[in-house]
C-alpha positions, 0 to 999 in steps of 0.5 A: 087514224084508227083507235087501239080497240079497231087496231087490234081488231085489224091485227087480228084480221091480218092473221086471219088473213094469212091463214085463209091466204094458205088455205086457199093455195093448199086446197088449189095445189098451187098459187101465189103464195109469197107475193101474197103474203107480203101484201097483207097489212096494206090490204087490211088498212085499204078494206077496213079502213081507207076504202069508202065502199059497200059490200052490199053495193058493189057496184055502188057509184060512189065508191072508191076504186081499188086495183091489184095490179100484180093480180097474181096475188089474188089469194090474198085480195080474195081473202080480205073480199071475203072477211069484208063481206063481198062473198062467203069465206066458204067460197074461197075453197074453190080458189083455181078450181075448174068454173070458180069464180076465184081463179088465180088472177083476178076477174072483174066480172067473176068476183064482187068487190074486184074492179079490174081484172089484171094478171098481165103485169104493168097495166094497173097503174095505167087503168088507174090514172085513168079512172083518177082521171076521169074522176077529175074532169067530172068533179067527182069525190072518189079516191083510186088505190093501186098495188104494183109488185116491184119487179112489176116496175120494171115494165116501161109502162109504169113509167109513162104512166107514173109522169102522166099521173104527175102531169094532171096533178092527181091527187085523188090517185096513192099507189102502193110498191110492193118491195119486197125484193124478188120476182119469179126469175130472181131477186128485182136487184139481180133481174133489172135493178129499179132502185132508188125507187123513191128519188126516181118517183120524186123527180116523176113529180110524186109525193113519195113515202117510204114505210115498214109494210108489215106495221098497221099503223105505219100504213095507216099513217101514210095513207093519212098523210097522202089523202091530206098532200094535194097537187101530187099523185101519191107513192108508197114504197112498202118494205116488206118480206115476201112469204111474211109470217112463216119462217121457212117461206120468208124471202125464199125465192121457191115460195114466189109460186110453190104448192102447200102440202099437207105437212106445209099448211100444219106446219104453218097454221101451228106457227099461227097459233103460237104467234102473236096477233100483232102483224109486225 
């Protein structure tokens, strides 16, 4: 576990974060935004915490792997590669611009610090039980994230790969469930309901947490409690609120994928200034 002084450092990051999160869409005319910002605290905890990882070694064999399966919200993944060292925050002004290397989903072999390119929903999981996999048979001490959107679940593909990741007792492998309850087309409920998302991950076979997604130390916490549980794959079903942050794009459908005006980004940056730096 963090000690206060990096909790309150990574709290900061988080609004930090969030802006860059909005510049980035704002100076593309477009992207991603809610989807974005609900994933923000799992992000900080993974890169400034969790992940053991080399900035100035990318490729660094060693390392441990990281896949944004719900690679749409690649703004907010760009933003923390960027905070963390991968490549100049300057860079992230060019998100989704012709020839950038930060186009709106995700490109391993354009980006520093991305593992795997996704965009086409219900793969990630796939890709990482097979790393995890892999890992295994070669005795190797390297840990797997994942981030899968919870409409994202309703793919058929996810559910064959959550029993086979079961099956060879992956416990090097923690997925998080982004749940904050809508999709483009609607609310998750309404377009194919995946709920109770915990008992049916339990009866897959995985060790499943369900958490506040917006708290730091709750995060922490369940990343703590899954790196110590052996045997089982790991799930953790984060609640969180899509467009978090900002009044008027919290849990509002329209803000899934919706251009930043001018008078948007203000608005947004002056409810940054005057909010707290807590993340919660």
């Amino acid at each position: 576990m963090v000690n206060q002084s990096d909790l309150i450092r990574m709290r900061k990051l988080c609004v930090d974060i969030r802006r860059d999160i909005l510049e980035e869409v704002h100076a593309a005319g477009s992207g991603h935004v809610g989807g974005a910002l609900s994933i923000v605290e799992m992000l900080v905890a993974l890169y400034f915490s969790e992940l053991k990882i080399r900035p100035e070694q990318p490729d660094w064999s060693e390392r441990d792997r990281f896949i944004l399966s719900k690679g749409h919200a690649s703004a907010a993944l760009y933003a923390v590669l960027a905070e963390r060292g991968f490549f100049p925050k300057e860079e992230l002004q060019t998100y989704g611009a012709p020839g950038s290397n930060l186009q709106k989903h995700v490109d391993m072999h354009r980006v520093k610090g991305v593992d795997v390119s996704t965009g086409s929903l219900g793969l990630g999981l796939s890709i990482a039980i097979g790393m995890a996999l892999a890992d295994q048979s070669d005795g190797l001490d390297r840990r797997v994230y994942c981030i899968l959107g919870d409409g994202e679940i309703q793919e058929g593909s996810v559910w064959e790969a959550a029993m086979a990741a079961s099956h060879f007792n992956l416990d090097h492998l923690t997925v998080f469930i982004d749940n904050n309850g809508l999709q483009v087309d609607g609310t998750v409920q309404d377009i194919m309901n995946v709920e109770p998302i915990d008992k049916k991950w339990l009866s897959f076979g995985w060790h499943v947490q369900t958490i506040d997604g917006h708290n730091l130390e709750t995060v922490l916490s369940a990343l703590d409690l899954a790196r110590a549980t052996l045997g089982k794959p790991h799930l953790i079903i984060a609640k969180t609120i899509k467009g978090k942050g900002f009044d008027f794009m919290e849990n509002q459908l329209d803000w899934h994928s919706h251009p930043i005006s001018d008078e948007d980004l203000q608005k947004a940056l002056t409810a940054l200034g005057e909010g707290d730096s807590h993340g919660n």
